[in-house]
DOVOPA-461148 format. One record per residue (C-alpha): residue number from 1; residue in one letter; chain; x, y, z. Coordinates in nm, 3 decimals, padded with zeros to 5 digits, always signed. Last residue first. Layout:
// DOVOPA-461148
VODREN|NUM|A|A|X|Y|Z
...
// end
This chain:
// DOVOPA-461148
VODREN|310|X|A|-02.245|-00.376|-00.420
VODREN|309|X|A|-02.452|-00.175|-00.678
VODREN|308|X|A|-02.304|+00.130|-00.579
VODREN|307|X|A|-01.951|+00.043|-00.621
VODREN|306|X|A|-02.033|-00.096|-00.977
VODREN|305|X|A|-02.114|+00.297|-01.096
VODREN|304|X|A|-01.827|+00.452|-00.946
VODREN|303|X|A|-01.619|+00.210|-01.089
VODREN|302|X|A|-01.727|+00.306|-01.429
VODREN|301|X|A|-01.819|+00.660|-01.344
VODREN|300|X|A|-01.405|+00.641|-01.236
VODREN|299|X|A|-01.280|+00.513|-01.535
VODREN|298|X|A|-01.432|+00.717|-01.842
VODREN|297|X|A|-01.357|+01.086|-01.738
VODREN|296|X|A|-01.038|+00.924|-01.530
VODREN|295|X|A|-00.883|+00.859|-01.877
VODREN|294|X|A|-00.946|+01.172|-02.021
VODREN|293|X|A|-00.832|+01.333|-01.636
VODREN|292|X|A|-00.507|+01.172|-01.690
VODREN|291|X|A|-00.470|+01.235|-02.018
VODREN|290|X|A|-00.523|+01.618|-01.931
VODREN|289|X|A|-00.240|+01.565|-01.639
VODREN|288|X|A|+00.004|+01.459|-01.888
VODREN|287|X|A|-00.081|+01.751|-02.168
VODREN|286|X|A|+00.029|+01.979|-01.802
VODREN|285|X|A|+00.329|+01.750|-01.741
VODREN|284|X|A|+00.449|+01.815|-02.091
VODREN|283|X|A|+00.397|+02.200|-02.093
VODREN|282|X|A|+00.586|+02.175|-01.748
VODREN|281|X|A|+00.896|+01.997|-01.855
VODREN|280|X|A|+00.934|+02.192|-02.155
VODREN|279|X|A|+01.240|+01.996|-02.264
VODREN|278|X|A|+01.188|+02.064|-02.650
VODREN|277|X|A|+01.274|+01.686|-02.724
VODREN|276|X|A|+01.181|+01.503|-02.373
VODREN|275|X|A|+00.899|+01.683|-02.251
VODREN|274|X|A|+00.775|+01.868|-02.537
VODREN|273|X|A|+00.759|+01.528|-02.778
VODREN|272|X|A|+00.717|+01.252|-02.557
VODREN|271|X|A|+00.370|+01.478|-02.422
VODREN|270|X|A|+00.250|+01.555|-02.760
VODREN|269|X|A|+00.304|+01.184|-02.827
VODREN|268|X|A|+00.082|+01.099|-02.595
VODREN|267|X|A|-00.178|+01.357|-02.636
VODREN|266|X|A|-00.219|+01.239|-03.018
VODREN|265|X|A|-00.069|+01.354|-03.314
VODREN|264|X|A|-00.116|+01.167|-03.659
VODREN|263|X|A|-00.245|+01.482|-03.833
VODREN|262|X|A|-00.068|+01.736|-03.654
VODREN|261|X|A|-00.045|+01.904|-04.022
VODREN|260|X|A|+00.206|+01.673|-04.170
VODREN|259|X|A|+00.266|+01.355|-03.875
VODREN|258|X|A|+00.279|+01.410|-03.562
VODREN|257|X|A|+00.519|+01.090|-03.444
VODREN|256|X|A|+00.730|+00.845|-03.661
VODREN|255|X|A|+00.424|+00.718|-03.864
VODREN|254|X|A|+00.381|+00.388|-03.805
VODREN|253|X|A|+00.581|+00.319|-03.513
VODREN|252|X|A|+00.482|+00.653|-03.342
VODREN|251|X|A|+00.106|+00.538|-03.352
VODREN|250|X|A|+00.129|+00.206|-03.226
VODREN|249|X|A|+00.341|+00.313|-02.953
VODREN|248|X|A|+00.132|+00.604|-02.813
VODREN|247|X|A|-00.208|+00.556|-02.697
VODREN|246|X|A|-00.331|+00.733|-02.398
VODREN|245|X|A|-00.698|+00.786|-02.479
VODREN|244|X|A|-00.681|+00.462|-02.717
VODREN|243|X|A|-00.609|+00.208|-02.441
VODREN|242|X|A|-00.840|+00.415|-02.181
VODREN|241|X|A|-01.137|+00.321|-02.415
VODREN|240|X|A|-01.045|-00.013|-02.446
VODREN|239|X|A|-01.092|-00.084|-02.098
VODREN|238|X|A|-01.402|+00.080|-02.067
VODREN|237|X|A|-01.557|-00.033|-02.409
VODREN|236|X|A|-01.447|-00.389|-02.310
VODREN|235|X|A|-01.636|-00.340|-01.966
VODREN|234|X|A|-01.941|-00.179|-02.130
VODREN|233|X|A|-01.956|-00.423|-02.374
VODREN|232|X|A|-01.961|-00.744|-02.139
VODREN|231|X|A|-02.245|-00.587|-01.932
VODREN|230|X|A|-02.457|-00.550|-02.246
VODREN|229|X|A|-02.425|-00.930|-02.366
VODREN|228|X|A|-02.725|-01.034|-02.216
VODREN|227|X|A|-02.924|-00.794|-02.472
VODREN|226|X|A|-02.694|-01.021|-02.726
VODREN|225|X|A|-02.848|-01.319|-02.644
VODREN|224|X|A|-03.233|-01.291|-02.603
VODREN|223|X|A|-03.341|-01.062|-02.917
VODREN|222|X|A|-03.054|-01.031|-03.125
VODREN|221|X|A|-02.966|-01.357|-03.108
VODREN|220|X|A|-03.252|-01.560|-03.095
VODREN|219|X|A|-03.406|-01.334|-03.380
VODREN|218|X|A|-03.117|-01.453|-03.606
VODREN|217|X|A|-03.171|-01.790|-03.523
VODREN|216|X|A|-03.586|-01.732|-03.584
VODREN|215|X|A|-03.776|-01.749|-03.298
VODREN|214|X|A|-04.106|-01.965|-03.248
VODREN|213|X|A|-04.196|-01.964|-02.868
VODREN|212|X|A|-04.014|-02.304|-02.877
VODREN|211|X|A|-03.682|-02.090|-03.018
VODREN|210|X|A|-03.684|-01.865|-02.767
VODREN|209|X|A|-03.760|-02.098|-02.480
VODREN|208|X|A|-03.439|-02.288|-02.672
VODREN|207|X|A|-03.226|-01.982|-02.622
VODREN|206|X|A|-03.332|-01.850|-02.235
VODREN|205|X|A|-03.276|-02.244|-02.134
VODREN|204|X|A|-02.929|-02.195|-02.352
VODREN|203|X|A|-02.823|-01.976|-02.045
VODREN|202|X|A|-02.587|-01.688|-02.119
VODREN|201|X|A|-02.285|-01.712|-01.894
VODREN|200|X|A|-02.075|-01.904|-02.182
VODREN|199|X|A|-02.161|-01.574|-02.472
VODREN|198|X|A|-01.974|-01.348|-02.161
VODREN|197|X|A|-01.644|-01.529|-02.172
VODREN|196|X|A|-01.692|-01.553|-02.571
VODREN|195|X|A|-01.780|-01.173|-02.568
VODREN|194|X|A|-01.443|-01.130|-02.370
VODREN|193|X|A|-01.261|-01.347|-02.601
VODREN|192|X|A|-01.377|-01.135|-02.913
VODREN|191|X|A|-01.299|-00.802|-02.774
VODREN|190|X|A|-00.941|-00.900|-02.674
VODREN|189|X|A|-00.926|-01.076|-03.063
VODREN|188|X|A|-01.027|-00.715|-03.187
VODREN|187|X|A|-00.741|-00.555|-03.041
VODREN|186|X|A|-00.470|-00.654|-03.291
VODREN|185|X|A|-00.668|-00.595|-03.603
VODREN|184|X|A|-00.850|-00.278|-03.446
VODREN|183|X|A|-00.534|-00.097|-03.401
VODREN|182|X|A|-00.368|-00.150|-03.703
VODREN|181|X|A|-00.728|-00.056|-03.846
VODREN|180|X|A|-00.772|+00.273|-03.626
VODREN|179|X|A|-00.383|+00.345|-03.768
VODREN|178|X|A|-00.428|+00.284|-04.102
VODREN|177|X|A|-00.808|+00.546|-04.090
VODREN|176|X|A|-00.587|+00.809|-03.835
VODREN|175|X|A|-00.419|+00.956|-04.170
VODREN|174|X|A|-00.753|+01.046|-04.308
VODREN|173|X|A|-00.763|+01.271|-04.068
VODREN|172|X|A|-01.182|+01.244|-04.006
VODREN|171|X|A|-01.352|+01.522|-03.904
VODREN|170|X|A|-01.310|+01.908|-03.693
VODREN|169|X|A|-01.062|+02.093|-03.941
VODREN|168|X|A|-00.808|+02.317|-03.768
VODREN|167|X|A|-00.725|+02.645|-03.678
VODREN|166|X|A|-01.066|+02.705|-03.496
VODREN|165|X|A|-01.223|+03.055|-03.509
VODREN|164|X|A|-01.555|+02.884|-03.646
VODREN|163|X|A|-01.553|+02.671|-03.288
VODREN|162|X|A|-01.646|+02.947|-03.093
VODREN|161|X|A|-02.001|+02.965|-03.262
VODREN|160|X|A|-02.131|+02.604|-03.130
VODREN|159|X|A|-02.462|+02.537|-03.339
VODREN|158|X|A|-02.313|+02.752|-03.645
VODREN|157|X|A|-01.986|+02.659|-03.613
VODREN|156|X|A|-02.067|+02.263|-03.575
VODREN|155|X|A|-02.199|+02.305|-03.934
VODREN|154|X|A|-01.913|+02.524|-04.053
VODREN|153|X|A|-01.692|+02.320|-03.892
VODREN|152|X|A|-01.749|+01.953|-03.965
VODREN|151|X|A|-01.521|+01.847|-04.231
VODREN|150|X|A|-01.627|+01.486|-04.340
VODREN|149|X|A|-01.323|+01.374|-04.417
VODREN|148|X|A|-00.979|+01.551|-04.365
VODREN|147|X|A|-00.694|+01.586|-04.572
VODREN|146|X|A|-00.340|+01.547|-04.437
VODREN|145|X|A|-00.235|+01.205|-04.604
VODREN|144|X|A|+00.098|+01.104|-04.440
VODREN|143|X|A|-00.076|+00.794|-04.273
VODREN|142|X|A|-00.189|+00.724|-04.605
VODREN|141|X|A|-00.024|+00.871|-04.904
VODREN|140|X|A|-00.280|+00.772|-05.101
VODREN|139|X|A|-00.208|+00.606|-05.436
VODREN|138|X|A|-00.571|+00.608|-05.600
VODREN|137|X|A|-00.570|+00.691|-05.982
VODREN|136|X|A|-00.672|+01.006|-06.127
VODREN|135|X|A|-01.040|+01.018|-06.229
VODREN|134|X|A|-01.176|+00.969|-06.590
VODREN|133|X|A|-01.449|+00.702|-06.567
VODREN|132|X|A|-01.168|+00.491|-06.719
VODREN|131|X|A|-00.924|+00.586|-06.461
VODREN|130|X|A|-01.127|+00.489|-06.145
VODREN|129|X|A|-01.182|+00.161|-06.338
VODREN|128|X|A|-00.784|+00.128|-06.415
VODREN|127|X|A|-00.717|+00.198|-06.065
VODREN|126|X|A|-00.955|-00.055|-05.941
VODREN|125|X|A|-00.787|-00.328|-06.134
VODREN|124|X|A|-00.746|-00.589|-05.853
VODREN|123|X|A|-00.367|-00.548|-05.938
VODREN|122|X|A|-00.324|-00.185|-05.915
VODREN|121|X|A|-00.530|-00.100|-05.656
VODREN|120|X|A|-00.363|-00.403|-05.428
VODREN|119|X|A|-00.028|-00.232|-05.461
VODREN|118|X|A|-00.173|+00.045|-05.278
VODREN|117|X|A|-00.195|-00.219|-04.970
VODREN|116|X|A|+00.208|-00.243|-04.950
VODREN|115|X|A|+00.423|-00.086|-05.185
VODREN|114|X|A|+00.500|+00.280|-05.308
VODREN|113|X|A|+00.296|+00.455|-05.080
VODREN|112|X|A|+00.323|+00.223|-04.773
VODREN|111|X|A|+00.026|+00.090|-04.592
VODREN|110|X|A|+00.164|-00.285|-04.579
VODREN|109|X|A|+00.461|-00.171|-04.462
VODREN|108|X|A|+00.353|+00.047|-04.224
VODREN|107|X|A|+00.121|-00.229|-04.098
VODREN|106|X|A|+00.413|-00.473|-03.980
VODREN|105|X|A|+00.603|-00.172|-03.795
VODREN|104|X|A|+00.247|-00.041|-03.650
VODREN|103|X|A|+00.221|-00.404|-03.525
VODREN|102|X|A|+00.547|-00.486|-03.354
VODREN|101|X|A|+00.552|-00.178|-03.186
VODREN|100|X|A|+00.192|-00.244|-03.056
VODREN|99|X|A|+00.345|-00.536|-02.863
VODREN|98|X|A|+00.186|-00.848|-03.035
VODREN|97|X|A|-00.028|-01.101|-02.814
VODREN|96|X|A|-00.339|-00.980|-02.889
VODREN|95|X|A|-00.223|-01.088|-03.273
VODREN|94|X|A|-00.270|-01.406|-03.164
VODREN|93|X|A|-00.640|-01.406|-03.058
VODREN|92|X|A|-00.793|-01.467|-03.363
VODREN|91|X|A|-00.564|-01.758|-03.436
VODREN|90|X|A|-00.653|-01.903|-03.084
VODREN|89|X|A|-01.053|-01.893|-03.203
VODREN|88|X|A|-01.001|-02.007|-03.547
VODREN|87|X|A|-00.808|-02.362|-03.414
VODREN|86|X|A|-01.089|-02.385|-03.136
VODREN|85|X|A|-01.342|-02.328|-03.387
VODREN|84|X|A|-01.227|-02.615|-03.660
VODREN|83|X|A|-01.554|-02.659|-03.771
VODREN|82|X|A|-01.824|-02.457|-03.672
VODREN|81|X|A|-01.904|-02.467|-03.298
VODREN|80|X|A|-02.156|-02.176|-03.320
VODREN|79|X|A|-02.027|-01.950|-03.060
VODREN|78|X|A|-01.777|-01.908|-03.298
VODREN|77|X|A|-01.929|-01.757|-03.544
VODREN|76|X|A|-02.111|-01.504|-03.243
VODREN|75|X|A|-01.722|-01.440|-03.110
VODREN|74|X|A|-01.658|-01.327|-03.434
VODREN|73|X|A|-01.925|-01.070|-03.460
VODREN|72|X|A|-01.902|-00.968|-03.146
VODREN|71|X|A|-01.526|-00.878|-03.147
VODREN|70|X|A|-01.564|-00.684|-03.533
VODREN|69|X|A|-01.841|-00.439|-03.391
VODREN|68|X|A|-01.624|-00.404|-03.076
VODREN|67|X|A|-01.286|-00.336|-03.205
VODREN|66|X|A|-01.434|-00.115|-03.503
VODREN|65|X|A|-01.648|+00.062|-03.288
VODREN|64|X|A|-01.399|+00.117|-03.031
VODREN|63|X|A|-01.103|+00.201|-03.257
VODREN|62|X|A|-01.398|+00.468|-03.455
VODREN|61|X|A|-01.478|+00.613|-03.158
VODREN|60|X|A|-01.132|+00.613|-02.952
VODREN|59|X|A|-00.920|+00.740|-03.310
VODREN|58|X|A|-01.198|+01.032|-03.347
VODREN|57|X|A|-01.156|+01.161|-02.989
VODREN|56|X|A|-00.754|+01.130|-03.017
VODREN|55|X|A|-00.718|+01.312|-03.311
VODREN|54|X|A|-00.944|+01.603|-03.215
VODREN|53|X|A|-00.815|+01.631|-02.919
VODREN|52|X|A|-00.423|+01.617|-03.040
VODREN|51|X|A|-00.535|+01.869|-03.344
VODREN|50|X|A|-00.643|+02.113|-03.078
VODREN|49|X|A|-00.332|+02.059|-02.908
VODREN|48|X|A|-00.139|+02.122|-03.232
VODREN|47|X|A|-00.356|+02.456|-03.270
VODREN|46|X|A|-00.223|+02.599|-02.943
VODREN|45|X|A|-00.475|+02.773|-02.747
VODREN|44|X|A|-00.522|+02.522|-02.484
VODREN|43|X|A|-00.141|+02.503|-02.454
VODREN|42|X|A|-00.118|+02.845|-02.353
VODREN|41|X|A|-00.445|+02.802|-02.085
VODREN|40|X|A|-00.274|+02.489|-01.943
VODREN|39|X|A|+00.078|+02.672|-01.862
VODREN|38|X|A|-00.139|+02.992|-01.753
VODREN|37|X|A|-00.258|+02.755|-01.472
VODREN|36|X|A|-00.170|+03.000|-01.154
VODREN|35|X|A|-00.104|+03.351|-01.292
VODREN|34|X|A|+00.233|+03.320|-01.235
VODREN|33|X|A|+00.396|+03.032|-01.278
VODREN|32|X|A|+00.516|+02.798|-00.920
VODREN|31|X|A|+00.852|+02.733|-00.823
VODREN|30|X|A|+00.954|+02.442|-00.936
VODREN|29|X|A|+01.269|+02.550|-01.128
VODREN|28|X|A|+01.473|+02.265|-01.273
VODREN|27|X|A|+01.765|+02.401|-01.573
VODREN|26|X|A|+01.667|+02.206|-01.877
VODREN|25|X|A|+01.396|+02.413|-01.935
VODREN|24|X|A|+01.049|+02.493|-01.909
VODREN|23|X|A|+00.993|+02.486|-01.507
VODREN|22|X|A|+00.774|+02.765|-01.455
VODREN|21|X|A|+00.570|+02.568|-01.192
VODREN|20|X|A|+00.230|+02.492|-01.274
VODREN|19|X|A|+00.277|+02.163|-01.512
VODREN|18|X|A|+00.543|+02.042|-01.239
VODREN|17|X|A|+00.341|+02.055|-00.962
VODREN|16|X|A|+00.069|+01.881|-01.112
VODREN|15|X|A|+00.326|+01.607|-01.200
VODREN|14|X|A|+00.435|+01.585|-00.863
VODREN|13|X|A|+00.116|+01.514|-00.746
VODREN|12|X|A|+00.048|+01.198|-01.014
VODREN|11|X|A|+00.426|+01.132|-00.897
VODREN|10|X|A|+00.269|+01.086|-00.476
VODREN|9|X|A|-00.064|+00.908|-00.600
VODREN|8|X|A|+00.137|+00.641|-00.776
VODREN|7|X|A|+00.440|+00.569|-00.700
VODREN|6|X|A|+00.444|+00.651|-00.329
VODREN|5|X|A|+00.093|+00.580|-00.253
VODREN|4|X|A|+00.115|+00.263|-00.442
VODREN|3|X|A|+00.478|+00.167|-00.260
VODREN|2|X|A|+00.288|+00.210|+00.084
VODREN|1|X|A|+00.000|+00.000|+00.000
// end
């Protein structure tokens, strides 16, 4: 208990501290900035930390969706004892296993320009059809791509009028798309083994009562087993959720950081990147204590919530 306090509650104070003092370069100075917080309100109007929000918001929905949409799915097949299940279900799981280094280094190769998936436009033909109808051929750039889909300001602007005098374009990077898959591939198998674990608790008496009052398959499942399932998606979502709020690895292995434009840049590398490369020790603590409170944002209702019901 002593050692948690210590290395845990003791350094999350320290790194307060540390993002209000004026301590911005190599030489330590903790004493504390003056007007208190002016450290968060600078970075708060800094376009790259606008870009980090942005980037990581859209990276959690569409990594959760993806994860959890793809998890359920498989876990459903397997649930009914095709052939060869067991075999399907480890092979799933495998990439679960990988250290995210390992998998942005195997998907930057597959999503590089010149190689890779692009290849794939060429053979299936699609280039050739896109040319045909008279449009240039797709070789995306991919996690270097800096356009946006599905640009959002001027409709958000006119609901939420502050937002118009944003620097940056509230959608999609298209950069974040390799990434959200990378992600998803490895991540997916997690998803899948805890809808397995929660497929086991479901009692077939609810299943055949279903099918004896005249249920389809399909109704069987969306009706009476996946409504069980609920619990089981919360949880993931939790615990997926904080992966992608404080993701780092996965994203600096496939594209080396920012990116063009902040389009690859997240909160975590924000943080690597002003506390260890421009030494601003207290910008970096401050982008540290935001993650923090992301995380916490989506944690603590969570426990707060199962607490209760004990």
């Amino acid at each position: 208990m002593t050692l948690v306090v210590i290395f845990v509650y003791v350094f999350i104070a320290i790194t307060v501290w540390v993002s209000l003092s004026n301590w911005g370069t190599l030489k330590v100075d903790m004493s504390i900035r003056q007007p208190l917080g002016v450290t968060y309100q600078q970075m708060f109007m800094m376009t790259r930390w606008h870009a980090n929000l942005r980037n990581v918001f859209v990276f959690t929905v569409l990594f959760l969706t993806f994860s959890l949409a793809f998890g359920l799915v498989l876990a459903l097949l397997l649930d009914r004892k095709l052939i060869g299940y067991t075999i399907f279900r480890n092979v799933f799981l495998f990439p679960y296993a990988l250290s995210f280094i390992v998998t942005g280094v195997a998907w930057r190769w597959i999503f590089n320009p010149e190689k890779g998936v692009n290849v794939l436009f060429d053979a299936l033909g699609i280039n050739k059809l896109i040319e045909a109808f008279g449009g240039p051929p797709l070789h995306p750039g991919w996690v270097t791509d800096t356009s946006v889909l599905f640009s959002l300001n001027t409709w958000l602007g006119t609901i939420f009028p502050p937002l118009k005098s944003l620097s940056i374009q509230l959608g999609i990077p298209m950069a974040l798309i390799p990434v959200v898959i990378a992600a998803g591939w490895q991540l997916t198998g997690f998803a899948m083994s805890m809808y397995i674990a929660g497929l086991a608790t479901v009692p077939h008496e609810l299943r055949e009562a279903a099918r004896i009052d005249g249920a389809s398959e399909l109704q069987v499942y969306t009706k009476v087993v996946i409504p069980q399932l609920n619990p089981v998606t919360v949880s993931t979502a939790i615990i997926l959720g904080h992966v992608s709020l404080k993701i780092f690895d996965l994203i600096f292995a496939m594209a080396g950081g920012a990116g063009p434009g902040f389009v690859t840049d997240v909160p975590g590398i924000f943080v690597f990147d002003y506390t260890f490369k421009a030494t601003r020790y207290n910008l970096g603590a401050a982008a540290s204590v935001i993650m923090l409170l992301l995380v916490c944002l989506i944690i603590v209702p969570y426990l707060w919530t199962n607490l209760r019901k004990r």
